[in-house]
N, C-alpha and C positions, 0 to 999 in steps of 0.2 A: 504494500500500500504506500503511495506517493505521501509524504509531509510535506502538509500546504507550505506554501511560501509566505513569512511572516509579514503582517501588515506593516504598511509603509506611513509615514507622513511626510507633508512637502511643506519645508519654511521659504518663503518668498522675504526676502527684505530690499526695502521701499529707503533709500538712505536718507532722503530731504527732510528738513524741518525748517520749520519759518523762523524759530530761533531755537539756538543750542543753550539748552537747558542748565545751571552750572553744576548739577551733584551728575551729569549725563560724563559717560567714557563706551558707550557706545559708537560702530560707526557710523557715522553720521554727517550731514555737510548744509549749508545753509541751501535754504531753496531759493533759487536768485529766478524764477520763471523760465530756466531754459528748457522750453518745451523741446525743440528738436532731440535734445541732450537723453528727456525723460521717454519720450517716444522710441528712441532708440535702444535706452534700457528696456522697457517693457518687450519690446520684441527678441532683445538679447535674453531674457529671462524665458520668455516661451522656448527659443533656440536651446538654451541649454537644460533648460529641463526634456526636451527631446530627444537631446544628447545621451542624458542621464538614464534613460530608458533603456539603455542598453546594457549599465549597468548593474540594476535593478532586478530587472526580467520583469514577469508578469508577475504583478503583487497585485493587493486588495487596498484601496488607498483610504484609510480612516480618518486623514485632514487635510487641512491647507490652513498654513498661518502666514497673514500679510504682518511684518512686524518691520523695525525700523528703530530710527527715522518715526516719520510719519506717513505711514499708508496711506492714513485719510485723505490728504492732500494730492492726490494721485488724481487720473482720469477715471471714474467709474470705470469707462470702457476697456482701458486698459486690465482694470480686477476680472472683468467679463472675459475676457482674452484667456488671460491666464488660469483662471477657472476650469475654463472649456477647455484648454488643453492638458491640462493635469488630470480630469476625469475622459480627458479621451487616451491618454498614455495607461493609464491605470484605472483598474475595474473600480470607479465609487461602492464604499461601502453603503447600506441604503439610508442607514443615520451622517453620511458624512457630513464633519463638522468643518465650514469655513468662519475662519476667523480674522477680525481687522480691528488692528489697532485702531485708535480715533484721539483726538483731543479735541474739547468742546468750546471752542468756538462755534460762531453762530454761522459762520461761513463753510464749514465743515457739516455742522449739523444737517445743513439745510439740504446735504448731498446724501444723506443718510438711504433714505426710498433710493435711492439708484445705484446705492453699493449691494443693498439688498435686493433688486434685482438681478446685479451680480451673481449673484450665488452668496453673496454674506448672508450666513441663519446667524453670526454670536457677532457683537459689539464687545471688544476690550476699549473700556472708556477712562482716559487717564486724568481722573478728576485729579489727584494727588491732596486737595483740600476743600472744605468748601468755605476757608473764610481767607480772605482778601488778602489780608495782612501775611498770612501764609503762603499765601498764590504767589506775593509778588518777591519776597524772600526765595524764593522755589524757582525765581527768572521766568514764573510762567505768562506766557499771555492769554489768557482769559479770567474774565473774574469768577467771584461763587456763582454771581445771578448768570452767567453764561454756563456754568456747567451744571447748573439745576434743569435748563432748558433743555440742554443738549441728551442730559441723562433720562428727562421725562420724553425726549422725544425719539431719543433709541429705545427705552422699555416698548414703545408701540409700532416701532419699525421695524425690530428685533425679537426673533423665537427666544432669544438668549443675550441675556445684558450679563457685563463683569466689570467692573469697576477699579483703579489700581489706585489707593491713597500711600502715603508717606507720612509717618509718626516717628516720634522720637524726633520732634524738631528743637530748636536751642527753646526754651523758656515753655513750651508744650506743658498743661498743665493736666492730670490725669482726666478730672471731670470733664474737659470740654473735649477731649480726645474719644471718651466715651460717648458721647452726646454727637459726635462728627461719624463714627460707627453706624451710631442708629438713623440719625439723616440720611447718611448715603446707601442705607437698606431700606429704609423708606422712599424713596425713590425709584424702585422696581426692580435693583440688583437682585440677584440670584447666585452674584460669584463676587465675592470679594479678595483683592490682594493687597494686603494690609505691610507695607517693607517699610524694616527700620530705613531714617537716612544714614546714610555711609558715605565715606569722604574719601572718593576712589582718588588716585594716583592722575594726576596731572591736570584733574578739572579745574574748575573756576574757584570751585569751594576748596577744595584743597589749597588753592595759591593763597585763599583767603584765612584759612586755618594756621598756617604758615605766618600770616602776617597778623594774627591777634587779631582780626574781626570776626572770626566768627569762633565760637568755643562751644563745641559739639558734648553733647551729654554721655553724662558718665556712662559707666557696663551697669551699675545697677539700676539706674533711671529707665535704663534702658533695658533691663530684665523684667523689671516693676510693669510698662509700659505694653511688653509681650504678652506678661501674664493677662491682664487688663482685656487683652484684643481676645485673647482663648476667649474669657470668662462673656464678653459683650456676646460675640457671633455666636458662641456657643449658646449662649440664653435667647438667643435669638432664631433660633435653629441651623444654624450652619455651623459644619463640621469639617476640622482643621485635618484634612487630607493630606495636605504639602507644609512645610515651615513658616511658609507665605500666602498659602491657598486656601479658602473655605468655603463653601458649596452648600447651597441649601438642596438637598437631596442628590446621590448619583447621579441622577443626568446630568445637573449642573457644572458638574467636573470638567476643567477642561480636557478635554482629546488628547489634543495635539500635546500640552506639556505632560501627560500622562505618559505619551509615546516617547517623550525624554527618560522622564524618571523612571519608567519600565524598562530600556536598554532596548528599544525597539526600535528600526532603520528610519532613515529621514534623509530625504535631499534638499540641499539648501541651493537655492539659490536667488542672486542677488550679489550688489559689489557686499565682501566678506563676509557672504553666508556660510556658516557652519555645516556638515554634513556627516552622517554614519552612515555605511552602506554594508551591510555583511553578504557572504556569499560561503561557499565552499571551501576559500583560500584562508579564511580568517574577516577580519572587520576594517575599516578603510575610514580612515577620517578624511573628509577635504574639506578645503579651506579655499573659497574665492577671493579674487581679485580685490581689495577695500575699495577704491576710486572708481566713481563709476565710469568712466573713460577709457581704464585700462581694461575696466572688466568686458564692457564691448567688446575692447578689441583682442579681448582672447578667445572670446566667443567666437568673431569672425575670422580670427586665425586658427582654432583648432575643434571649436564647436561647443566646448567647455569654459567656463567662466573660470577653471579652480586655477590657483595661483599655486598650492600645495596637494600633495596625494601621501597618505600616508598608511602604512599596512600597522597595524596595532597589533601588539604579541598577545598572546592571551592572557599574561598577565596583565599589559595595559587595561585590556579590554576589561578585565576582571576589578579590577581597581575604578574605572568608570563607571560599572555597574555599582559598585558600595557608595562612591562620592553620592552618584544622583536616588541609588535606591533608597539610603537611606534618607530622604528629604520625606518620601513618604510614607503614611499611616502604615501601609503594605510592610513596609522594607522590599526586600528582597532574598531570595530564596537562598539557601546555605550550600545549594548545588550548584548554583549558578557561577557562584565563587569558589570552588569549593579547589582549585588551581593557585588561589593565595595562600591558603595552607593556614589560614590566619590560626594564631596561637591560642591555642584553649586558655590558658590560664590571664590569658589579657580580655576575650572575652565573657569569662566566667567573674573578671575584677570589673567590667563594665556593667554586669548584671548588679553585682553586687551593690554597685553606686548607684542604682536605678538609673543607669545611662540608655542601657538596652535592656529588650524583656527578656524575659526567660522564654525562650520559645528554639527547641531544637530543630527548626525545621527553618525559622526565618531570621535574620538578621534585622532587626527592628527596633529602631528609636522608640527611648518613650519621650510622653512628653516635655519630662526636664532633660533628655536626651538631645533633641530637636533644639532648645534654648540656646546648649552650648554643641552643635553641631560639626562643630569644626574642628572642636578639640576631638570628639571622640573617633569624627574619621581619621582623624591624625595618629592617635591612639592603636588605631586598627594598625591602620598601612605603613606604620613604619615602625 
């Protein structure tokens, strides 16, 4: 008997934003109007995911995520494009889930019905606050009264709203942190991502960290603050899946990051789209082009956008699978890894700390496990 060939997901990334964000280290680039520029991306994107079909073979395709950047700011027609050729390369699963990022401006919003005639069924909506004073420390440009509109009018354009806020801001005080929770559940979410802020390497906020303006909150404001977020969505009915994820019921789950954190294939593309692909030989990371100029033109010089190709050993691969398994509820299976050889008595000491559960069969955070997540994958793998 034949074993199906394992589901696939496709990341599409959209690089433009109307402004760069300062806590962002994403790729990403101002969107200065060059339509030629972005027309020619979109067709390099269909190209290479055409390309990538050969790689592949014939899978069952359980998503499509437009991320970024800012997707929203795209051509609908262009999402229609891409859509259509990802469910013709690949058999649509019959739930498949397309997903686009958005930020809620009212200019964005207002294109909402035509991304959804796209093929977008779920809206990821990056309120990040819904008060002002926050929005505009955050570099964002929209205000709350714009992403109140924009989120009441994706709940009604959209089979699936998700919402992404940021906590743990400097002076953030628990009560209105709780209260900014239940507003943006009241709203019509069904998926909320709730991410401390963090002051990556070489952004805005970093320079500014650097230079004594801004003084980011301690590790326990900032553990207080976690706990706080379980405790709100949880009494709320959503259930903390991912580190960062909570879903008012199974369906609400995203797909597509599922098919991360389960160790499941994906093609990226887009300028420095990430990618897994497994096969017979082992597992294969590639990595596109970052600029979108160059990425075209490796498209039209070899039919692939990837700037990198890379064959992962199985203990890579094994080790990939612990980083992201353990992010969620699940974990991840003891077999899957079972090539790390990881050490009884370092896991039986993370049991003991309540880090991981007692479970011989899965590798599995609990939830003061998840808190400090980093230490304990560190713990594992080295």
């Amino acid at each position: 008997m034949t074993t199906p060939a394992p589901p696939l997901g496709v990341y599409v990334h959209w690089p433009y934003c109307a402004r760069i964000c300062p806590y962002c280290d994403f790729n990403v680039f101002k969107d200065r109007g060059r339509t030629v520029e972005q027309a020619a991306l979109a067709r390099a994107i269909v190209a290479d995911l055409e390309a990538q079909r050969a790689l592949t073979g014939p899978r069952t395709l359980t998503s499509v995520f437009f991320g970024g950047g800012t997707p929203s700011l795209m051509d609908p027609v262009w999402a229609a494009e891409i859509v259509a050729a990802a469910t013709r390369l690949w058999t649509p699963a019959p739930d498949l889930e397309v997903s686009l990022e958005a930020n809620p401006t009212d200019a964005e919003a207002a294109r909402f019905a035509a991304f959804a005639d796209a093929g977008v069924n779920r809206l990821s909506l990056g309120l990040q606050s819904l008060h002002d004073e926050a929005l505009a420390f955050l570099g964002r440009n929209h205000d709350a009264a714009q992403a109140i509109r924009a989120a009441r009018t994706a709940a009604s354009a959209f089979p699936r709203l998700s919402v992404d806020l940021i906590y743990a801001r400097p002076g953030q005080a628990p009560e209105a942190w709780a209260a900014e929770l239940r507003a943006a559940v009241d709203l019509g979410a069904e998926h909320v991502s709730p991410y401390q802020l963090t002051i990556e390497s070489g952004t805005a906020f970093d320079r500014a960290v650097r230079r004594g303006r801004i003084t980011p909150v301690d590790a326990e404001t900032g553990a207080q603050l976690f706990d706080l977020t379980q405790e709100v969505l949880e009494g709320l009915g959503f259930t903390a899946y991912e580190v960062s994820n909570h879903a008012r019921g199974e369906g609400a789950r995203s797909r597509h990051n599922l098919v991360y954190w389960r160790g499941h294939d994906y093609v990226g593309a887009g300028p420095g789209a990430h990618g897994r692909i497994g096969s017979s030989a082992g597992r294969e990371a590639t990595v596109a082009a970052a600029r979108p100029a160059d990425y075209i033109a490796r498209v039209a010089e070899t039919g692939f956008g990837f700037e990198s190709r890379e064959a992962l050993s199985p203990v890579e691969a094994a080790e990939e699978r612990v980083l992201s398994g353990l992010r969620i509820a699940e974990g991840v299976g003891r077999d899957e890894v079972a090539v790390l050889d990881l050490p009884t008595a370092k896991v039986a000491e993370l049991v003991e700390l309540g880090l991981l559960a007692d479970d011989p069969q899965r590798l599995r955070a609990t939830p003061a496990g998840r808190l400090v997540l980093d230490a304990v994958t560190r713990a594992l793998l080295t």
